[in-house]
C-alpha positions, -999 to +999 in steps of 0.1 A: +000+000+000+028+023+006+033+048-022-001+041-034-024+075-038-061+075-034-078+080-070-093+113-077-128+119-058-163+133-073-189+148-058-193+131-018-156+125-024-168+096-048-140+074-062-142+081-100-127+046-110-127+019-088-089-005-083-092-032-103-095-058-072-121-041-053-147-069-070-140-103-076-148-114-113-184-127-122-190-162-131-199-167-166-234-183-151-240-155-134-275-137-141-278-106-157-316-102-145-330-115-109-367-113-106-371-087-132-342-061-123-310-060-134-279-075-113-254-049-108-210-064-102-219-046-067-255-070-061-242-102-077-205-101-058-226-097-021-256-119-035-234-148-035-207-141-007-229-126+022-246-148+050-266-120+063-275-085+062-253-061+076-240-020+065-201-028+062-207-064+049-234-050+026-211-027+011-175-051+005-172-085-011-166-121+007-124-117+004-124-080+018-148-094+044-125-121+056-092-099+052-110-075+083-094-092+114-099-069+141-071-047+160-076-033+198-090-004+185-123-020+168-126-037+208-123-006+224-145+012+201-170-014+206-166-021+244-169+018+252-199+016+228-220-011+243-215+006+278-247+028+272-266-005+265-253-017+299-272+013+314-301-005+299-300-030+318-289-010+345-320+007+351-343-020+334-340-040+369-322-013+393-364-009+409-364-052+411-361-052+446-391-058+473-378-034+503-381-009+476-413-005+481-429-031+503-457-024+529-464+009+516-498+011+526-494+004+559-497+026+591-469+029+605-444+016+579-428-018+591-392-010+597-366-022+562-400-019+544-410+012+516-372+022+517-374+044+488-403+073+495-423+059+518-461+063+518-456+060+479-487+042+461-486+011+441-494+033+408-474+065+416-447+031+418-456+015+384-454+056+372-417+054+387-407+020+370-422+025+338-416+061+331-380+054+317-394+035+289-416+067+277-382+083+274-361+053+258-385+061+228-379+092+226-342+088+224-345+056+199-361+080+176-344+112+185-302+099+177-308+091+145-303+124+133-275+136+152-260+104+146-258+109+109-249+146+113-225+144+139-210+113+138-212+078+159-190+090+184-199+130+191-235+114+199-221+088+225-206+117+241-238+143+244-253+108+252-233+101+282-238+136+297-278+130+294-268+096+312-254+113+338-277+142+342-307+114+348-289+095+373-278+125+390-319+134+390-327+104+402-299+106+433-307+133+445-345+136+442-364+138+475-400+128+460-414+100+437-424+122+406-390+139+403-373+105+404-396+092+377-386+125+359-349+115+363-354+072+353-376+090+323-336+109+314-320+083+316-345+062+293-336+090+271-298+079+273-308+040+271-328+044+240-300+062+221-276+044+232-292+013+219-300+025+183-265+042+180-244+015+193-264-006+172-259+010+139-217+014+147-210-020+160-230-027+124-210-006+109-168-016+118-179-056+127-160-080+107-179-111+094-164-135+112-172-119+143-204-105+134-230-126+152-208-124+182-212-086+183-244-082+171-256-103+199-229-075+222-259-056+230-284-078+246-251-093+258-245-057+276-284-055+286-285-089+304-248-079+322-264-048+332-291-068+350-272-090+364-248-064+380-278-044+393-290-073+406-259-084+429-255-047+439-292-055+458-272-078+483-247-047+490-273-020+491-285-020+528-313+001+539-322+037+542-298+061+518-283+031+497-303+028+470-292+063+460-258+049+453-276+026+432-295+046+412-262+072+411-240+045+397-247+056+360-227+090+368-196+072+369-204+050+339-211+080+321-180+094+333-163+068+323-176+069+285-171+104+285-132+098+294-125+065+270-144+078+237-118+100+226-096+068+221-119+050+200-126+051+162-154+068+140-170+046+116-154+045+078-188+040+067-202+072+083-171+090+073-179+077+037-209+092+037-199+128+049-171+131+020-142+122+045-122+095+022-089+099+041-100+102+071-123+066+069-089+054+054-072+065+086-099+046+108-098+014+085-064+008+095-066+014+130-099-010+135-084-038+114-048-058+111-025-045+082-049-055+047-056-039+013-076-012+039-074+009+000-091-014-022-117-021+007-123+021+012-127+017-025-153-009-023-174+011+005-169+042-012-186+025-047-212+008-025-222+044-012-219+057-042-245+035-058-265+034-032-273+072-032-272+069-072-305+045-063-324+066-038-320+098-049-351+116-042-363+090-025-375+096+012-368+072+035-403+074+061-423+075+028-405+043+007-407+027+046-447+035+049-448+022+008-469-011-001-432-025-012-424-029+023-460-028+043-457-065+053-418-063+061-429-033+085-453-052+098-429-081+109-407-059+120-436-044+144-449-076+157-413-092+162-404-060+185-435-061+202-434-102+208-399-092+225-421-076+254-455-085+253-442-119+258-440-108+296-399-114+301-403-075+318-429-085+341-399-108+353-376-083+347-393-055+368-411-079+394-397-110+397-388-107+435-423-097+440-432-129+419-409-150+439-418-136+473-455-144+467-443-181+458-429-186+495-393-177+489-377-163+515-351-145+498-360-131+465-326-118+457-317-157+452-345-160+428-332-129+404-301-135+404-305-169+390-326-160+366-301-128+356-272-153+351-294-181+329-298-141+310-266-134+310-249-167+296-277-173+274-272-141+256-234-149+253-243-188+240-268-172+215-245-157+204-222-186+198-252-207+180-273-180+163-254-186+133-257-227+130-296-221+126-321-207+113-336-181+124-377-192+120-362-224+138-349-204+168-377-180+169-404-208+170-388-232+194-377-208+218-408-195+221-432-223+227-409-233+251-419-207+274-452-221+286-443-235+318-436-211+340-444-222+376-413-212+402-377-201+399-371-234+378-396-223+355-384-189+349-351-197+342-359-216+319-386-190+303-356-168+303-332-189+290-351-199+263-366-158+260-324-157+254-325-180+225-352-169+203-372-135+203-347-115+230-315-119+211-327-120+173-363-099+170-337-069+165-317-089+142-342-103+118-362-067+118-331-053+101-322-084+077-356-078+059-353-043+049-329-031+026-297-009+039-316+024+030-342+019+055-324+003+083-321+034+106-358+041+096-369+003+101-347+001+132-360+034+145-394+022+144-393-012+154-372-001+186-397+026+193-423-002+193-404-026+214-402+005+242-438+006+239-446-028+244-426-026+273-440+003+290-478-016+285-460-049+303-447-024+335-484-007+338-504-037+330-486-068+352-492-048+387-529-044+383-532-079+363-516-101+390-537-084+419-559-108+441-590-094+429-581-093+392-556-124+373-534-132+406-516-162+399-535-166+365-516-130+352-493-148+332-521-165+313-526-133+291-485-139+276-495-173+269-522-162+247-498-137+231-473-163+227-498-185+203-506-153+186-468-148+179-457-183+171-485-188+146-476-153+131-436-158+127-446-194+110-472-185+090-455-152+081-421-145+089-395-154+060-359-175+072-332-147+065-303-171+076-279-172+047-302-150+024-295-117+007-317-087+009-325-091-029-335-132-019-358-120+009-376-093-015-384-115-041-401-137-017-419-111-001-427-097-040-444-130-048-472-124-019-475-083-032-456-084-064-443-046-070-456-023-100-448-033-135-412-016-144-386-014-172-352-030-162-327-004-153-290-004-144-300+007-108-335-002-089-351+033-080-373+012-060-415+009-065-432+043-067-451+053-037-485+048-026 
């Protein structure tokens, strides 16, 4: 590479001429037409190389792919990264503890009971769990415009100051309300933080490590839990809990003073007309490679990709009949993630437990957090060696027996497997890359929803008077709803391209008649 000079850039600092090995050669058998549109060097070279979906595999062919072998920069960028995620988890499960507000109705409070504001109600309490979840949607759709204007990395750093000022809220707050305010803050934080991380770690992963970090986040979600979780045996009584809820501050901190050594994506710098500087990153993510001819191959990819939705808005091409049934998978997959009930464990498991006769609910959660937490990282191991309808559907009929701590481990564990690590995963393979931040935006947004309708809904479910033991009944009707869905419905994306997946999905709602072009502008709009 020395002595080698980058080829003179167009407009977007577009390489005019590509090196001669970005693409490998296509077979003679190749097809110059696929379902009625045209196959481009770019389409055919990634039709036949990629496994799945993702933006720097998308955009590079099978040999670039494989010659990515990651340097201790693309781990730090990607550990510092995954730390907002953490904060997810963080304060997913931070409330899951019964001293917290046990016995609040009672006069006088029972001493080591209603620890945290006492004389609290049970809904100003579900207002104080839940509320972060209002704000994790708002940040889910709120980053993705700073993210593309500012970078990956500027927003992880405005991020971790929002993460900071929430946990500082909720420290110091000396009433319920202004607590919820500050867990509604730091939902802010968790919901960006998720989208953003998701869409960089997509961005610099390289294939052969891809499942492994895709899976990083709910890897990072579940250690977040599990953390919270042992921190409840440390906590004590009276003024402990606001180290708990405080802890964030430091992560934040933290984040705040590791980012500047981490890298910005080559794709986004791609897109911004920053050639040198994405050159620059390339070879400090990866080992010494041909980090040229692959800038070239990303910068083409862009190129094209612009070239093909030009004029085209996202939101309305997302809303189109093209991709009305994709969205709508997308929707029910993010929403089977919660309404599936794993946050009613989440949230009130050692209320759950504590009604079962266990004397220490702590035990109970943090079982069930480490069957989470090793789940996540074996899913992450096997997501690759099956399919993914396979996965989806055995994991979740798996869930129906959930009777004691036995039983919810082994919902969780098999919550792990199926719909918790991969609704986010398929949602994106089904789309193509033009629409992921918008699909991904949306679908997120949903699964924060569904989530906030599990916090409110469980407490008044399982009272004595309403569902008690029988709560749990409601998720098992969901659950046949959403296994006969994904197998009726949902498409295997395991080892598929995006153009494979579409013309599957074009046989149930073929698109508008069309002449071939070099480039698919996509349907028109309706």
């Amino acid at each position: 590479m020395a002595g080698t000079q980058l080829l003179p850039t167009t407009n977007f600092g577009a390489v005019s001429t590509p090196k001669p090995d970005v693409y490998v050669a296509m077979p003679p058998s190749s097809p110059t037409q696929y379902d009625g549109k045209r196959v481009t060097s770019r389409s055919t070279n990634r039709s036949s190389s990629r496994r799945h979906l993702s933006r720097l595999e998308s955009m590079i062919t099978e040999e670039h792919s494989k010659a990515l072998q990651p340097a201790r920069a693309l781990y730090l960028t990607i550990t510092v990264a995954l730390m907002g995620t953490f904060q997810l988890g963080w304060i997913l499960t931070q409330l899951n503890y019964k001293p917290f507000n046990s016995k609040c109705g009672e006069d006088p409070i029972p001493k080591d009971n209603c620890i945290m504001f006492p004389g609290h109600s049970g809904n100003e309490w579900t207002m104080a769990v839940t509320s972060w979840t209002i704000g994790a949607a708002i940040g889910t759709i709120g980053s993705s415009a700073p993210a593309d204007k500012y970078g990956r990395q500027r927003t992880l750093y405005f991020n971790a100051i929002i993460m900071i000022v929430g946990a500082a809220i909720q420290s110091a707050s000396t009433g319920i309300y202004l607590f919820a305010f500050g867990r509604l803050v730091s939902g802010i934080a968790a919901g960006a933080a998720v989208n953003v991380a998701n869409v960089l770690v997509s961005e610099i992963s390289p294939m052969e490590m891809r499942g492994l970090f895709a899976t990083g986040l709910q890897v990072a979600i579940a250690f977040g839990s599990l953390a919270v979780t042992t921190c409840h045996y440390f906590i004590g009584y009276s003024y402990g809990w606001r180290l708990l809820v405080g802890f964030p501050i430091a992560l934040g901190g933290l984040q705040i003073f590791l980012l500047p050594f981490t890298a910005k994506s080559p794709v986004w710098l791609i897109s911004v007309g920053k050639p040198e500087l994405a050159l620059a990153e390339l070879n400090r993510l990866y080992l010494p490679c041909d980090t040229e001819a692959i800038l070239h191959a990303i910068q083409a990819s862009h190129d094209e990709m612009v070239d093909e939705t030009v004029g085209i808005n996202p939101w309305q091409s997302l809303f189109s009949k093209r991709y009305r049934l994709q969205l709508t998978i997308a929707i029910v997959l993010c929403l089977a993630k919660q309404l599936c009930g794993i946050n009613a464990v989440m949230y009130y498991s050692s209320s759950i437990f504590a009604s079962a006769g266990v004397n220490d609910p702590r035990i109970g959660n943090t079982i069930i957090n480490v069957v989470r937490t090793i789940g996540m990282i074996f899913a992450a191991k096997v997501m690759d060696k099956f399919h993914r309808r396979t996965l989806l559907l055995f994991g979740m009929a798996s869930w129906r027996s959930i009777l004691s701590v036995l039983a919810t481990a082994v919902y969780v564990g098999a919550y792990c497997f199926s719909i918790g690590s991969m609704a986010w995963m398929v949602a994106a393979e089904i789309f193509p890359d033009f629409l992921h931040a918008s699909a991904g935006g949306v679908g997120t947004m949903f699964t924060f929803s569904g989530d906030f309708l599990v916090g409110i809904s469980y407490p008044t479910l399982s009272k004595p008077d309403v569902l008690s033991d029988y709560a749990f009944l409601i998720f098992l009707g969901l659950l046949v709803i959403f296994i006969v869905f994904i197998y009726f419905v949902v498409p295997e994306t395991a080892q598929r391209t995006f153009d494979e997946i579409q013309a599957e999905f074009d046989r149930v709602s073929p698109p508008s008649p069309k002449p071939v072009a070099d480039v698919d502008p996509f349907d028109s709009f309706e």
